[in-house]
C-alpha positions in Angstrom: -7.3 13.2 30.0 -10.3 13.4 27.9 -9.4 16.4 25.7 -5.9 14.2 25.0 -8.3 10.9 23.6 -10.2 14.1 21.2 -6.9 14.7 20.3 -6.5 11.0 19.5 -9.5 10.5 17.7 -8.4 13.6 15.3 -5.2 11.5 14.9 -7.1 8.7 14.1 -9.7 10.6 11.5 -6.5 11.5 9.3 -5.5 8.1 9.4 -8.7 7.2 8.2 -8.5 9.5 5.5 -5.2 8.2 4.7 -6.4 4.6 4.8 -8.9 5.6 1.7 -6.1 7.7 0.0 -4.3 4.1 0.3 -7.7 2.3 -0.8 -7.6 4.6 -4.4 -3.9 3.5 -5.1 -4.2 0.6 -4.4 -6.5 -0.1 -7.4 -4.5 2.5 -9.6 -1.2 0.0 -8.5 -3.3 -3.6 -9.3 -4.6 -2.0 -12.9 -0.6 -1.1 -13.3 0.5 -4.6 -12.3 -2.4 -6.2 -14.6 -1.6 -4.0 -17.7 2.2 -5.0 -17.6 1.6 -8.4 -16.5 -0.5 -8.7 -19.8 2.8 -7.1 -21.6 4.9 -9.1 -20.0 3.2 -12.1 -20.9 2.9 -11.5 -24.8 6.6 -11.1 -25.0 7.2 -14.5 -26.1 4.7 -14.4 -28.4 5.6 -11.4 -29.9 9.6 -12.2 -30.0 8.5 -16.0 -32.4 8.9 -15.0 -35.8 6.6 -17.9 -36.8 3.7 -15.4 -35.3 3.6 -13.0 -38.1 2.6 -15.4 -40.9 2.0 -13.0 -44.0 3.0 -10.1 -41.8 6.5 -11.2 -42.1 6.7 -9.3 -46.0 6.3 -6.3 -43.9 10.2 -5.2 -43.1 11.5 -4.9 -39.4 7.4 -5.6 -38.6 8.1 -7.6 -35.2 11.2 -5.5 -34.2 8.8 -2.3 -34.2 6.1 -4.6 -32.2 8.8 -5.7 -29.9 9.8 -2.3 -29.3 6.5 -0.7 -29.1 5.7 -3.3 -26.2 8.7 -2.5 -24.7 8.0 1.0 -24.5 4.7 0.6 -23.5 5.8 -1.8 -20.5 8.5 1.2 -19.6 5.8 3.6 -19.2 3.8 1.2 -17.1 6.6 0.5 -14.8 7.4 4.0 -14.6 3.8 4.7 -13.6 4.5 2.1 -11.1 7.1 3.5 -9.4 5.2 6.9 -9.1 2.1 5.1 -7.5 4.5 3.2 -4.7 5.8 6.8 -4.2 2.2 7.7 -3.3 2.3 4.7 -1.0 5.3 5.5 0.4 4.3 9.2 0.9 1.0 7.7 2.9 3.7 5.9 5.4 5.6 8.9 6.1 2.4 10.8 6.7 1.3 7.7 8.8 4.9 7.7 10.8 4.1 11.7 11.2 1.2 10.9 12.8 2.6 8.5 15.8 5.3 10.8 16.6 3.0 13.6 17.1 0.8 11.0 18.9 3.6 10.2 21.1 4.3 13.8 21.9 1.0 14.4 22.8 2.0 12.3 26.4 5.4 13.0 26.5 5.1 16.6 25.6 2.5 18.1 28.0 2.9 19.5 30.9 1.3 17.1 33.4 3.8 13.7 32.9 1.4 10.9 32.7 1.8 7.4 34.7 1.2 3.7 33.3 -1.6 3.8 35.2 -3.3 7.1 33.9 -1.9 6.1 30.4 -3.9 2.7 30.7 -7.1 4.4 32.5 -10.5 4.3 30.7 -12.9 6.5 31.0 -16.6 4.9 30.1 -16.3 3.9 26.5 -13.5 6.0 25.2 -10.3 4.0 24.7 -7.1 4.7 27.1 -4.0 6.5 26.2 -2.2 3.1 25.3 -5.3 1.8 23.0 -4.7 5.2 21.3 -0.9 5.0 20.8 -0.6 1.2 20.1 -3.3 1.4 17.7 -1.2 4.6 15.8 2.3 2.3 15.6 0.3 -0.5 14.8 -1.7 0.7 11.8 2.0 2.3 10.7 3.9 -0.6 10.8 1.1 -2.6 9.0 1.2 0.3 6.3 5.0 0.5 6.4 5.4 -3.6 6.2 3.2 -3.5 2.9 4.5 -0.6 1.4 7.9 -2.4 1.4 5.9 -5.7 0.3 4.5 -4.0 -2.7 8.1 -2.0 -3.6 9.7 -6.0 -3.5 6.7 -7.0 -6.2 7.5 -4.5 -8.2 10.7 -4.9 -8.2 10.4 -8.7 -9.1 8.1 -7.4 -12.1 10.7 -6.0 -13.5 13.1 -9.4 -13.7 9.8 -11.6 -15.0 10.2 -9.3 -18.1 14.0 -11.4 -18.9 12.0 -14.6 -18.2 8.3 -14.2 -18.0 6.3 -16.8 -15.8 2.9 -16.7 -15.8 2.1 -18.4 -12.5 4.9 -16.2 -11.2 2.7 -13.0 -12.4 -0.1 -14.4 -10.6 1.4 -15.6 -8.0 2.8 -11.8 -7.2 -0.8 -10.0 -8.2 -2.5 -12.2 -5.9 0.0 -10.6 -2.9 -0.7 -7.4 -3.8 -4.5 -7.9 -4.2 -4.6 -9.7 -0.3 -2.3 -6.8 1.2 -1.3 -9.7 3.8 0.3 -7.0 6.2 -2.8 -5.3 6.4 -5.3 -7.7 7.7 -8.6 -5.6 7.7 -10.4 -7.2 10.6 -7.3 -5.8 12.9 -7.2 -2.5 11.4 -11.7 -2.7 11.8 -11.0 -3.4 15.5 -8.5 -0.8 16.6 -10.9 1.9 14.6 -14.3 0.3 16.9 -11.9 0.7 19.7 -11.0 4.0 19.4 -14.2 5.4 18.0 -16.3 2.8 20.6 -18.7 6.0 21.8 -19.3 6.7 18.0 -21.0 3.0 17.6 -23.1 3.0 20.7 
């Protein structure tokens, strides 16, 4: 039973390690959002002829802005997409990591009861601490990987009609990562890891 919750705590170190992975995207995907955001926003601006002033002698001058911008925003989006991939590649790594978790009880060659599954043994978490805590921590990841991949999305449409409280509005939702509230994910790491802390 104990070698199974080492096994567990290894589980539990790459999902750590993955949770950091997520940390560095996740300020590559909110200095993405901000630089198209501030595109996005500047698009009216830029489309008003009555913006260019003397620059207007220039010929085709705020058709080649326009379309600069435009290019700019493409290759922001694009990096956008390749960053959710990352994301999305963390959640399959994370969903990897429950289903080996799982076999790890199902798979051995003792089968395991509820009640050995819930057994403690001193500080070390049970069986079910460790495999609730693994589905947990994926569906949290999961639920804001789809989150994030429905911001992006909606990025894309503010560019036809550009709001800025919208733009805010949808930053701020990536910045609080609402289906990953950290004092949940702190607690099932302090549960699993409890012999580490005393």
């Amino acid at each position: 039973m104990e070698g199974i919750v080492k096994k567990y705590q290894q589980k539990f170190r790459k999902v750590r390690d993955e949770a950091k992975r997520w940390d560095e995207l996740q300020s590559r995907l909110l200095a993405q959002f901000r630089n198209a955001s501030s595109i996005i926003e500047r698009l009216p601006t830029i489309q008003n002829s009555k913006n260019y002033c003397t620059l207007k002698c220039i010929d085709g001058i705020s058709d080649a802005v326009l379309r600069k911008q435009m290019e700019s925003l493409e290759t922001i989006l694009l990096s956008l997409k390749k960053t959710l991939k990352e994301f999305h590649d963390i959640v399959l790594s994370l969903e990897k990591i429950v289903r080996d978790g799982r076999q790890l009880v199902k798979g051995g060659s003792v089968k395991l009861n509820m009640k050995q599954l819930q057994q403690r043994i001193g500080v070390k978490p049970s069986l079910v601490d460790c495999l609730d805590g693994l589905s947990l921590l994926h569906e949290m990841h999961q639920s804001e990987y789809l989150l994030k991949s429905s911001v992006v999305s909606a990025l894309s449409t503010l560019t036809l009609k550009p709001s800025a409280s919208d733009l805010g509005a949808l930053h701020q939702l990536l910045v609080d990562q609402p289906n990953i509230p950290k004092e949940e994910v702190q607690f099932i790491f302090d549960i699993v890891f409890a012999e580490e802390i005393c």
